[in-house]
Structures are given as C-alpha cells and as structure tokens.
C-alpha positions, -999 to +999 in steps of 0.1 A: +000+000+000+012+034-007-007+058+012-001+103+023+013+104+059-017+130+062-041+099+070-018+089+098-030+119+118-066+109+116-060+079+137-044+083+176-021+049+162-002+069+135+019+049+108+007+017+134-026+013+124-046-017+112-040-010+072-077-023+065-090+010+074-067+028+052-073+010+022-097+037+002-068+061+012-039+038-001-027+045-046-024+005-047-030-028-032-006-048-043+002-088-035+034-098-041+031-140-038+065-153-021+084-143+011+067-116+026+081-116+061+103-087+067+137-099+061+130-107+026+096-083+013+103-057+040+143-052+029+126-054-004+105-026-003+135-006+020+159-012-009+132+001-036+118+035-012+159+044-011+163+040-046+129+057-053+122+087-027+093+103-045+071+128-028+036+118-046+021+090-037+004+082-073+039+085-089+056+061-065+030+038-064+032+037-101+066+036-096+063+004-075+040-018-097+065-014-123+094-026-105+076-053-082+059-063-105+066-101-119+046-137-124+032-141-092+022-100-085-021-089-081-033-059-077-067-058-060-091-030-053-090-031-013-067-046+009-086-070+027-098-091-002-057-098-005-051-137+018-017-129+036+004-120+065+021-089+060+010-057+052+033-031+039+023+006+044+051+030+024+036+064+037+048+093+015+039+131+015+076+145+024+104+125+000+129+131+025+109+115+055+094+084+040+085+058+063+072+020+060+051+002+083+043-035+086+013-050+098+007-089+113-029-100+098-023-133+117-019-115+149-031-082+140-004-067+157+018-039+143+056-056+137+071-022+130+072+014+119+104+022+108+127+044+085+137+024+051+171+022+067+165+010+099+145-017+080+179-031+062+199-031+095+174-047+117+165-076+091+188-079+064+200-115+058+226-132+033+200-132+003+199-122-032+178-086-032+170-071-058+190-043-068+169-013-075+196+017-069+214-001-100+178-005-121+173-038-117+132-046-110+117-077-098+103-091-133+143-088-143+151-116-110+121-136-123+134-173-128+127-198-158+149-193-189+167-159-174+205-164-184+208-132-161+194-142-131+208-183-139+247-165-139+237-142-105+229-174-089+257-192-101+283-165-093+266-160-061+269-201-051+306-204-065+314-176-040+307-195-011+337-217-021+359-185-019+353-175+020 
C-alpha cells in the first residue's frame, strides 16, 4: 500500500494502524506472492523507497507496480480481499521522511514502523535482493529461462567456495 502520511494523523495509532482502514486512502493494493516476512519483502521494499524517494504517492506507487511487479504480482481493489500475513504501508507526503510500516494480519499486531534504513539493519540476511539503486526490477530476478538471473545465482553459489 502506498498511502499520504496526512491519514496517519486521523488515527491516535499513527503509521501503526490496522492497514484495512486505510485501504480507500492507499494508490495501490498490491500482492506480491512469495516471502513476505520482513527480512525478505520488508528489505525489499526498504531497498526500492531508497532508490525511489518520491514525494507523490500516485507516482511512486506507479513507480512500484513497475518494478515489483513479476509472475506471481495482483493488484486488488481493497486490501482486505488480498489472503496474507504482512502488510506493507510506504507512507509518502515528504520525500525526505518516507517511512514504512508492517502490519501482522495473523496477529493483527503492528511488527514495526520504521525508516527504510533502519528496516535493512534490523533484518537484512545473506540473500539475493534485488538491486533497485542499479535498475534492476523484480520481473528482471524472475526465474525460468533468465540467463541473467541463472549466472547471478551461479556467481553467487561459486562464491561461497571463496570464504
């Protein structure tokens, strides 16, 4: 979801709420299939808001169906018709004070409310992110007969043998 921090003032829980209520205020409901606890969907989305620090909310959630977007990627029109665990809340409205949230359906607990860089160093892991500061978008890691992605991989396994 991509929604203006001006919405987080309506609610005494800020950036923590429940993101069902928000989602006739959010640009985009997106489902990204695959992974979306927070040290893979949440560095994710840190990685793509650094690389992408846009003030409007319509442009960077255009911005984000673009470059998440691959084979196993729905949009739907309200955020509670989407079956998963996380939430992601990227609240714009200031480009140099974007913040992200993440919501537990399961629990419906709020995991956290943090800047995109305090995302990467509490749950970055050794994986393969994508790397959108360089251009690189989610339907270019998509698998099958990618020769890119095949000689990441195998670069990135062979490495292993090197530490």
């Amino acid at each position: 979801m991509v929604i203006n921090r001006k919405y987080a003032s309506e609610s005494e829980l800020g950036f923590a709420q429940n993101p069902a209520y928000l989602s006739d205020k959010s640009c985009v409901n997106m489902y990204l299939h695959h992974d979306g606890y927070p040290e893979w969907q949440g560095i994710q989305l840190a990685n793509w808001v650094q690389a992408n620090s846009f003030q409007d909310s319509n442009r960077l959630a255009s911005k984000l169906v673009h470059d998440m977007y691959y084979d196993s990627c729905y949009l739907f029109p309200e955020a509670d018709q989407i079956d998963h665990q996380y939430t992601y809340v990227v609240w714009t409205g200031d480009k140099d004070d974007i913040w992200i949230s993440c919501y537990d359906q399961y629990s419906s607990k709020n995991v956290f409310v943090l800047k995109p860089h305090k995302i990467i160093s509490k749950y970055i892991k050794d994986m393969e992110y994508t790397d959108f500061a360089n251009g690189e978008t989610r339907l270019g890691m998509s698998y099958g007969d990618n020769v890119q992605y095949h000689a990441k991989e195998l670069i990135r396994e062979l490495k292993k043998f090197t530490k």
